[in-house]
MILO-975393 format. One record per residue (C-alpha): residue in three letters; x, z, y negated. Coordinates in pm, whole numbers, plus 50000, padded with zeros to 5 digits. Example, Ala and Ser with C-alpha at 12.3 -4.5 7.8 and 13.67 -1.06 7.14 Angstrom:
MILO-975393
ala512305078050450ser513675071450106
***
This chain:
MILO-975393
unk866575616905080unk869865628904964unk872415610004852unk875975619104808unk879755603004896unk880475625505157unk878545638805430unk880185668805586unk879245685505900unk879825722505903unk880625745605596unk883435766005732unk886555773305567unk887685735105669unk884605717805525unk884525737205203unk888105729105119unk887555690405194unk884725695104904unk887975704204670unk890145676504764unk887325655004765unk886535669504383unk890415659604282unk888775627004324unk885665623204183unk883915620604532unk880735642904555unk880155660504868unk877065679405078unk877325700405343unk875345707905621unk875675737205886unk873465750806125unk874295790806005unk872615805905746unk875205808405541unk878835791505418unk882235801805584unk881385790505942unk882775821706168unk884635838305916unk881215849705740unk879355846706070unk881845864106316unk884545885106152unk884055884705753unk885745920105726unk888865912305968unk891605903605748unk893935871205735unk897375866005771unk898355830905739unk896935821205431unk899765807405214unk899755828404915unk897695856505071unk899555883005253unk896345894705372unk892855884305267unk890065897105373unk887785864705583unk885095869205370unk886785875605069unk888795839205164unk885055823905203unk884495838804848unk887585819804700unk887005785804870unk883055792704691unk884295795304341unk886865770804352unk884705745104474unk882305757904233unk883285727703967unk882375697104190unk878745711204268unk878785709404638unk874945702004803unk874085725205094unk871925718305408unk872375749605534unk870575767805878unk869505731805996unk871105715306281unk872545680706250unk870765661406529unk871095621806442unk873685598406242unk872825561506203unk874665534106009unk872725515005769unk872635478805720unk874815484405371unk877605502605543unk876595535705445unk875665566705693unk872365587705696unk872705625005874unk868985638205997unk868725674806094unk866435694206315unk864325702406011unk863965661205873unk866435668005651unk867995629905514unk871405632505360unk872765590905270unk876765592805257unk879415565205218unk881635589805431unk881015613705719unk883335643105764unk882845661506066unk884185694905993unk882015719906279unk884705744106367unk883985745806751unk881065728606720unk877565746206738unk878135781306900unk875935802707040unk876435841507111unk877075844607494unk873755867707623unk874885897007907unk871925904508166unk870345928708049unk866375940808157unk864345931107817unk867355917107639unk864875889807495unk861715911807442unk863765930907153unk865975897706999unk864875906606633unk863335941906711unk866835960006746unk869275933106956unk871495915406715unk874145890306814unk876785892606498unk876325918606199unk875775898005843unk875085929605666unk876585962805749unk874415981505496unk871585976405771unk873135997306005unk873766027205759unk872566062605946unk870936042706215unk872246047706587unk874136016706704unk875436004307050unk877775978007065unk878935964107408unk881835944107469unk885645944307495unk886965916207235unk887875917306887unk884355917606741unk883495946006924unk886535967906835unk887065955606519unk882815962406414unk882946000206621unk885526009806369unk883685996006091unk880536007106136unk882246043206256unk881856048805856unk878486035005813unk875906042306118unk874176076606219unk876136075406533unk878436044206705unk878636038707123unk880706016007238unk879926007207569unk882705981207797unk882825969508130unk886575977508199unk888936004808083unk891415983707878unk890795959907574unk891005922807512unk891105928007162unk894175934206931unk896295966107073unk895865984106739unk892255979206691unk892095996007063unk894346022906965unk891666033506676unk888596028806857unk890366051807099unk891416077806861unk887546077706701unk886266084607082unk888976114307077unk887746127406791unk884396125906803unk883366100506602unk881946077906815unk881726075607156unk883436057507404unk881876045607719unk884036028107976unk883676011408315unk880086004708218unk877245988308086unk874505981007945unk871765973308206unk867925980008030unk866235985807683unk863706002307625unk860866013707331unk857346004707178unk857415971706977unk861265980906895unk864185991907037unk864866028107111unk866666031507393unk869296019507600unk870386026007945unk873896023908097unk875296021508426unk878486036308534unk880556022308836unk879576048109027unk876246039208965unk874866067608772unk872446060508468unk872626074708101unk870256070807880unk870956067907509unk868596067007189unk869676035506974unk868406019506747unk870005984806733unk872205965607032unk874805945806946unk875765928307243unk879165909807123unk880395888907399unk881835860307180unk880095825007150unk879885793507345unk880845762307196unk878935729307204unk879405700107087unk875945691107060unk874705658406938unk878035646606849unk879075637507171unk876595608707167unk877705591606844unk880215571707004unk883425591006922unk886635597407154unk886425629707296unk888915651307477unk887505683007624unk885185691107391unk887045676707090unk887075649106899unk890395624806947unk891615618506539unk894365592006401unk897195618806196unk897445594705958unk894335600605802unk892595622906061unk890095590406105unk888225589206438unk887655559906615unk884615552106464unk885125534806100unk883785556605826unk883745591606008unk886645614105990unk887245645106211unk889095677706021unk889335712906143unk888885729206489unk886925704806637unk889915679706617unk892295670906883unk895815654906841unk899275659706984unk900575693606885unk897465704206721unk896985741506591unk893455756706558unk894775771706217unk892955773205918unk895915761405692unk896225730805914unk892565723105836unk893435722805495unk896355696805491unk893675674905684unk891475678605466unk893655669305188unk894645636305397unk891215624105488unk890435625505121unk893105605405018unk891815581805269unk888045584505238unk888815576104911unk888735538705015unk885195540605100unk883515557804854unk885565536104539unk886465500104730unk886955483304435unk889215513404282unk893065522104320unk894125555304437unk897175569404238unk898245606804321unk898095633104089unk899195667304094unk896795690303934unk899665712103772unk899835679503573unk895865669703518unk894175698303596unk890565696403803unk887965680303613unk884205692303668unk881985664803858unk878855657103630
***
């Protein structure tokens, strides 16, 4: 089993800066997230879309920001559970908490931060003939590596951010780029549109409207994909990867049985200390609900900053807290 001060659920941009404050304390920390990797939907969703409301950062690139939070956590040695789901939390007779994930995966904390973004997501799936037969053989849900897709034919559906924002990425990567979307106007930001439509204009990728993707097709991997216009005609185009990026659906999961206030989908936190109602666990990021709350990274921060200040009282009982700024005493490295 491992055993640690604070248990916190979900590695995003939230739970990795709660290992910092934490670290200003002397509390060690492990996190656990279901994805693969840290930096929750920044690395998973949009780790080339850049940042704007990062103090300090005019712009910073999301992954770049996942980078940073990485190295200057680096000194408190973080533990990481990551690609397992959290499934169970129990209290223990001594006060303490023990997290068990899908994988029977033990983690003993004094403290349990929930820090899960939105929760567990998972990519929303369009009907489409085979769509499952080629999961892993050519259909991808979110692009972790760009390099994959170098001079390889790629068709992304959709009409959001993702899509708009990885057609003009991959525009300088892949053999050839269709992006194929139901309607004839974008959700996504106007001057992401405006680029993906000049690319269609000049021929570097193409643009396929009022559309979609309706069967794949190919021998033990994808090859082909076929598209349906509105008026009902089919095309049929060679690809070899489908990225289908319809966003993700949030779910709570297993936390909505551990006793916790929720509020449509999110869990109800005391500002004070961004405590739940359940002694011990503490709420911090997206998944948090409170009057005037903004889904905003830098507000995850200053919540992270006051649960550790809190959480403190757990972890060191016997111990007084006095505040320190670290232009004064510096960060110490955790043994």
């Amino acid at each position: 089993m491992i055993t640690t001060d604070i248990g916190i659920i979900g590695a995003g941009p939230t739970g990795m800066f709660a290992v910092f404050e934490a670290g200003l304390l002397k509390m060690h920390c492990h996190l656990i997230d279901s994805l693969p990797q840290a930096g929750g939907q920044l690395s998973e969703i949009y780790p080339q879309k850049p940042i704007y409301d990062i103090p300090g950062y005019p712009a910073i690139n999301a992954q770049q920001l996942v980078d940073n939070l990485s190295e200057q956590i680096a000194p408190f040695h973080p533990g990481f559970t990551l690609g397992e789901r959290v499934e169970t939390l129990e209290k223990q007779q001594d006060g303490t908490w023990t997290i068990g994930t899908n994988e029977g995966t033990l983690i003993n904390c004094k403290v349990v931060v929930i820090a899960g973004g939105l929760g567990c997501f998972e990519p929303r799936k369009p009907e489409v003939d085979r769509l499952a037969e080629f999961e892993g053989k050519g259909v991808l849900y979110a692009v972790r590596n760009p390099e994959a897709f170098r001079d390889r034919n790629i068709v992304i559906a959709g009409g959001g951010d993702s899509a708009l924002d990885w057609t003009i990425f991959l525009a300088n990567v892949a053999k050839k780029v269709t992006l194929v979307h139901r309607g004839d106007t974008f959700r996504g930001a106007p001057d992401a549109a405006e680029k993906v439509a000049e690319l269609a204009r000049t021929g570097i990728i193409d643009l396929v409207l009022k559309s979609r993707v309706v069967a794949l097709d190919g021998a033990g991997h994808l090859e082909q994909v076929t598209i349906t216009g509105q008026n009902g005609q089919d095309q049929h185009i060679q690809a070899d990867n489908f990225i289908p990026l319809f966003g993700l659906s949030p779910k709570l999961g297993p936390i909505e049985n551990w006793g916790l206030k929720i509020d449509k989908s999110a869990i109800e936190v005391n500002t004070f200390d961004y405590s739940t109602n359940v002694e011990g666990i503490y709420a911090i990021g997206d998944i948090n609900t409170y009057p005037g709350k903004l889904k905003l990274i830098l507000c995850g921060f200053h919540e992270a900053a006051l649960m550790a200040q809190s959480a403190f009282k757990h972890v060191y009982p016997d111990q007084r807290l006095t505040f320190k700024y670290t232009t004064v005493y510096g960060i110490t490295e955790l043994a």
